[in-house]
VEXDREN-2710 file (C-alpha; in Angstrom, 1 decimal):
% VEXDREN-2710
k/r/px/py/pz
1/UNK/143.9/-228.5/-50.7
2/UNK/142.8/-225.8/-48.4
3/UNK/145.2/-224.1/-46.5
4/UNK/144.8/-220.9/-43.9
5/UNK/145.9/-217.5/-44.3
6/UNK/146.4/-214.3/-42.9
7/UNK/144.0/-212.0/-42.8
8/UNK/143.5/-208.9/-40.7
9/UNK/140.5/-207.4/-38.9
10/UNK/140.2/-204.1/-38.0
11/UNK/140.4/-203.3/-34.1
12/UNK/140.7/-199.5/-34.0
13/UNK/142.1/-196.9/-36.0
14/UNK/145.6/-197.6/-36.3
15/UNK/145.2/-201.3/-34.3
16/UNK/144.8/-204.5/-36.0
17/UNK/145.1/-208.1/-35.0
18/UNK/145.4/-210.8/-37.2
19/UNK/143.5/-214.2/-37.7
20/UNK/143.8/-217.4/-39.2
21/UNK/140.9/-218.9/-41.6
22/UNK/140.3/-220.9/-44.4
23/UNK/141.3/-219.5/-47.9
24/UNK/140.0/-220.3/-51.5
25/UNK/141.4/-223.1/-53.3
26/UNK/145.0/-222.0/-54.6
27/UNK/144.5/-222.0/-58.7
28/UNK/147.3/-224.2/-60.4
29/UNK/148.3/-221.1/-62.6
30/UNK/150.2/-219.7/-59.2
31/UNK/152.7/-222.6/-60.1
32/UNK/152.8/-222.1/-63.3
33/UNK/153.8/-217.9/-62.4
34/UNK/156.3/-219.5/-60.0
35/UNK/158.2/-221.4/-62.7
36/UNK/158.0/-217.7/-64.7
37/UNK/159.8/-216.4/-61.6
38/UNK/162.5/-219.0/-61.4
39/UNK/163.3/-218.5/-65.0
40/UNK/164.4/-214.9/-64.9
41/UNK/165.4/-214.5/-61.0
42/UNK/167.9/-217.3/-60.8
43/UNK/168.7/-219.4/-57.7
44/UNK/166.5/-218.4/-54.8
45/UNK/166.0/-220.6/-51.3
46/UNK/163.7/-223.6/-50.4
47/UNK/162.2/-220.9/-48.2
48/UNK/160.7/-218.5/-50.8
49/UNK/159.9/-221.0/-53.4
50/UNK/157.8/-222.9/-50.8
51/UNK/156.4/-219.3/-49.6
52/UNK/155.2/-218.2/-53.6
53/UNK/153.4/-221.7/-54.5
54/UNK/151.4/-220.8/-51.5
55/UNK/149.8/-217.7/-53.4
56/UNK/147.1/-216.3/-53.8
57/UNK/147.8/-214.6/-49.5
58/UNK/144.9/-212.5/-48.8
59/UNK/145.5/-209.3/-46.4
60/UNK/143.0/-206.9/-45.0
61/UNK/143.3/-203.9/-43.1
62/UNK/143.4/-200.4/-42.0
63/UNK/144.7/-197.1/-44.6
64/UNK/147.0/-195.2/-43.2
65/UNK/149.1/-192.3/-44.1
66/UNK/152.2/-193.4/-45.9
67/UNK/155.4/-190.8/-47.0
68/UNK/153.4/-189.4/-49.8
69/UNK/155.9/-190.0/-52.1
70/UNK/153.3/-192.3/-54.6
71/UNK/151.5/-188.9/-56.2
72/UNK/153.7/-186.1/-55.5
73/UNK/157.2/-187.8/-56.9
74/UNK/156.3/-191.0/-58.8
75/UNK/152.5/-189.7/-60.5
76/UNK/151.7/-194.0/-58.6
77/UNK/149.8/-193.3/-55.7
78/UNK/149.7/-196.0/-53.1
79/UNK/147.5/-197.1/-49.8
80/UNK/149.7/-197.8/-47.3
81/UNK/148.7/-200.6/-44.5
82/UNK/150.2/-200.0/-40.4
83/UNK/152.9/-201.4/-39.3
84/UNK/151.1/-204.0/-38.0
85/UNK/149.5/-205.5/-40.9
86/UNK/153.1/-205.4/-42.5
87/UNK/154.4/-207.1/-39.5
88/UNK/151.4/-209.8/-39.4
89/UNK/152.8/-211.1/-43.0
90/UNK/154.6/-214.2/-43.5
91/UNK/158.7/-213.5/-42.4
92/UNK/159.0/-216.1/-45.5
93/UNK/157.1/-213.5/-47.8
94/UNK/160.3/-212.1/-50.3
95/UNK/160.3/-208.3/-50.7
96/UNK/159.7/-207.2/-54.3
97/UNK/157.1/-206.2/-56.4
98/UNK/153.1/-208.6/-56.4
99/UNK/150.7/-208.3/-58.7
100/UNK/147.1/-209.2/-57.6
101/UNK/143.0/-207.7/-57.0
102/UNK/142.0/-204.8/-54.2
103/UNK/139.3/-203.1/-53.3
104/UNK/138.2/-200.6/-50.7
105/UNK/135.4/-200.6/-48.4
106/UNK/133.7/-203.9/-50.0
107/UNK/133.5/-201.6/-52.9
108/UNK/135.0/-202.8/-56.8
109/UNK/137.5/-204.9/-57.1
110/UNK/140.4/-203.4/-58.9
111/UNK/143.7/-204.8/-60.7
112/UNK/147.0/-203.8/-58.6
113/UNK/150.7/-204.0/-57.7
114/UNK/152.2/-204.3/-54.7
115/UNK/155.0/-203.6/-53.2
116/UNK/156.6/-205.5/-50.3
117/UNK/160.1/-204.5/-48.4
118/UNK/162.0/-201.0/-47.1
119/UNK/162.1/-199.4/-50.7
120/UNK/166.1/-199.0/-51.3
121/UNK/165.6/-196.0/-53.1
122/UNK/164.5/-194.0/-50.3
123/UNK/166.7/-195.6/-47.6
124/UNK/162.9/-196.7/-45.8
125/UNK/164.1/-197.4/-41.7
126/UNK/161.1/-199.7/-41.3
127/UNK/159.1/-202.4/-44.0
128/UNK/156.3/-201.3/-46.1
129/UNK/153.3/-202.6/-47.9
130/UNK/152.0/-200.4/-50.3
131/UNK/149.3/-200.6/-53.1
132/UNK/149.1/-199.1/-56.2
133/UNK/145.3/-199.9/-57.6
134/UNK/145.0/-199.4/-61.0
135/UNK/141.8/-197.1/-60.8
136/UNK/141.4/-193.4/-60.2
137/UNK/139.8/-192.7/-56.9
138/UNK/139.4/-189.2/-56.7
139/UNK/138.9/-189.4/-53.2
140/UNK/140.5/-189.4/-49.8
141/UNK/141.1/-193.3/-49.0
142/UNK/142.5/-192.9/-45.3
143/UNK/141.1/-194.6/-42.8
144/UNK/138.8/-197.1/-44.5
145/UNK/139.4/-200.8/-45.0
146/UNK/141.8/-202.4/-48.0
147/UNK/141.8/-205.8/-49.1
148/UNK/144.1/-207.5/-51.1
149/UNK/144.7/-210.9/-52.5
150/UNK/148.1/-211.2/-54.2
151/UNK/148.1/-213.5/-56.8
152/UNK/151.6/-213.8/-58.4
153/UNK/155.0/-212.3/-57.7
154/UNK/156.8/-210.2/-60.4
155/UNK/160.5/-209.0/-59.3
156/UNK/162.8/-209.1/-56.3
157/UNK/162.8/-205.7/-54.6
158/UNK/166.4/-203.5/-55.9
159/UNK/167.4/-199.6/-55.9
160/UNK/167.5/-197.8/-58.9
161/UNK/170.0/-195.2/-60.2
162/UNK/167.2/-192.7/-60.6
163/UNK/163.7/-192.0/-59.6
164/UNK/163.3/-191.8/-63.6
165/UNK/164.2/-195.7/-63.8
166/UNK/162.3/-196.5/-60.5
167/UNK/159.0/-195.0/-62.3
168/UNK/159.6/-197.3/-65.5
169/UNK/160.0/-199.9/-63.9
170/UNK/156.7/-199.4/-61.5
171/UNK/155.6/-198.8/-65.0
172/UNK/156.7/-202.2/-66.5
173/UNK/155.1/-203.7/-63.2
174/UNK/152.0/-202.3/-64.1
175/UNK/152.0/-203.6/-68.0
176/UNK/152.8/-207.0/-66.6
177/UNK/150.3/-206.9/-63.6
178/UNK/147.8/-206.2/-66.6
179/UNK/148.9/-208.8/-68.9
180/UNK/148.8/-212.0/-65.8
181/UNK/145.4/-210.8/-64.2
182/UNK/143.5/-211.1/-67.5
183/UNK/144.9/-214.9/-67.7
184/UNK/141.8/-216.7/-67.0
185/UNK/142.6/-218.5/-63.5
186/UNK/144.1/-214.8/-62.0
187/UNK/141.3/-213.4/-63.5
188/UNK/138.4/-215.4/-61.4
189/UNK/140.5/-214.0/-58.1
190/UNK/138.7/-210.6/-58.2
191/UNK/135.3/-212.7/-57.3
192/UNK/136.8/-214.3/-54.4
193/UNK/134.1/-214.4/-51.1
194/UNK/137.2/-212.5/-49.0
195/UNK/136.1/-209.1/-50.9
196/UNK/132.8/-208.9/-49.8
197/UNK/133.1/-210.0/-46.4
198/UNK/133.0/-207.9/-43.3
199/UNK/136.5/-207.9/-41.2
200/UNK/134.5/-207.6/-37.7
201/UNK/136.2/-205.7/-34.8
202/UNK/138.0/-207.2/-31.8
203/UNK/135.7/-207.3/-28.7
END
């Protein structure tokens, strides 16, 4: 069944609107995560069950300077979308930790984690979506585009006693990120059309 997503087109540096077109079929094994899900989170609502079988969401848009926490207190750096992008996101999408593709600039797609909500750790005022992309840059990644399909969810967002325990378990999210996107039907995500396409600019 086909079904329409968000994805998010680049207007100007920091200003993005937000479109609605057809996505990829959605792979059976995005149930099969879910049930993963229910098993270790417990009860959750109709709301956010119905909201994480409709995964794999794909999300474009715009890098922007974050709090720079990612490298300089965590070793995990992140690309940080506007508020806007966060804000064009389904309200039904849980906050928590995702595991899924990315790439930058059309270029390789890459394994990542995601993470979705106002990180309790750091007492955020205002939501956040943030990438960690498995793969060393080694470059400057503000300002150009990021695309990201997330494919399967992997904990509900919490705070942590430490920034020790915070980095293990980013760490853990990592292994497990791994582990899912080298399943077969996760794994034929990272060819999906969305990554090569050109988000075109509002006229």
């Amino acid at each position: 069944m086909e079904r329409a997503v968000v994805i998010l087109d680049k207007l100007a540096r920091n200003a993005l609107r937000s479109q609605l077109i057809p996505s990829i079929k959605r792979p059976s094994a995005c149930g099969n995560h879910l049930e993963r899900h229910r098993s270790t989170s417990g009860s959750e609502s109709k709301e956010v069950r119905e909201m994480l079988s409709q995964l794999p969401l794909f999300a474009g848009g715009e890098i922007v300077r974050g709090f720079g926490r990612g490298s300089k207190e965590l070793g995990i750096p992140t690309a940080n979308f506007p508020l806007e992008v966060v804000k064009s996101l389904p309200e039904s999408l849980p906050t928590g930790a995702y595991y899924g593709w990315a790439n930058v600039d059309n270029g390789p797609v890459h394994k990542m984690v995601l993470s979705v909500g106002w990180n309790p750790f750091y007492n955020n005022k205002e939501k956040s979506v943030e990438t960690h992309m498995l793969h060393d840059f080694n470059r400057d990644l503000y300002g150009q585009i990021l695309k990201i399909c997330i494919v399967g969810y992997l904990r509900p967002e919490r705070s942590f006693d430490s920034l020790e325990s915070l980095i293990a378990a980013i760490q853990a999210d990592i292994e497990q990120a791994k582990q899912f996107l080298d399943e077969e039907d996760k794994a034929k995500l990272q060819n999906a059309p969305f990554f090569t396409e050109k988000l075109s600019p509002s006229k």
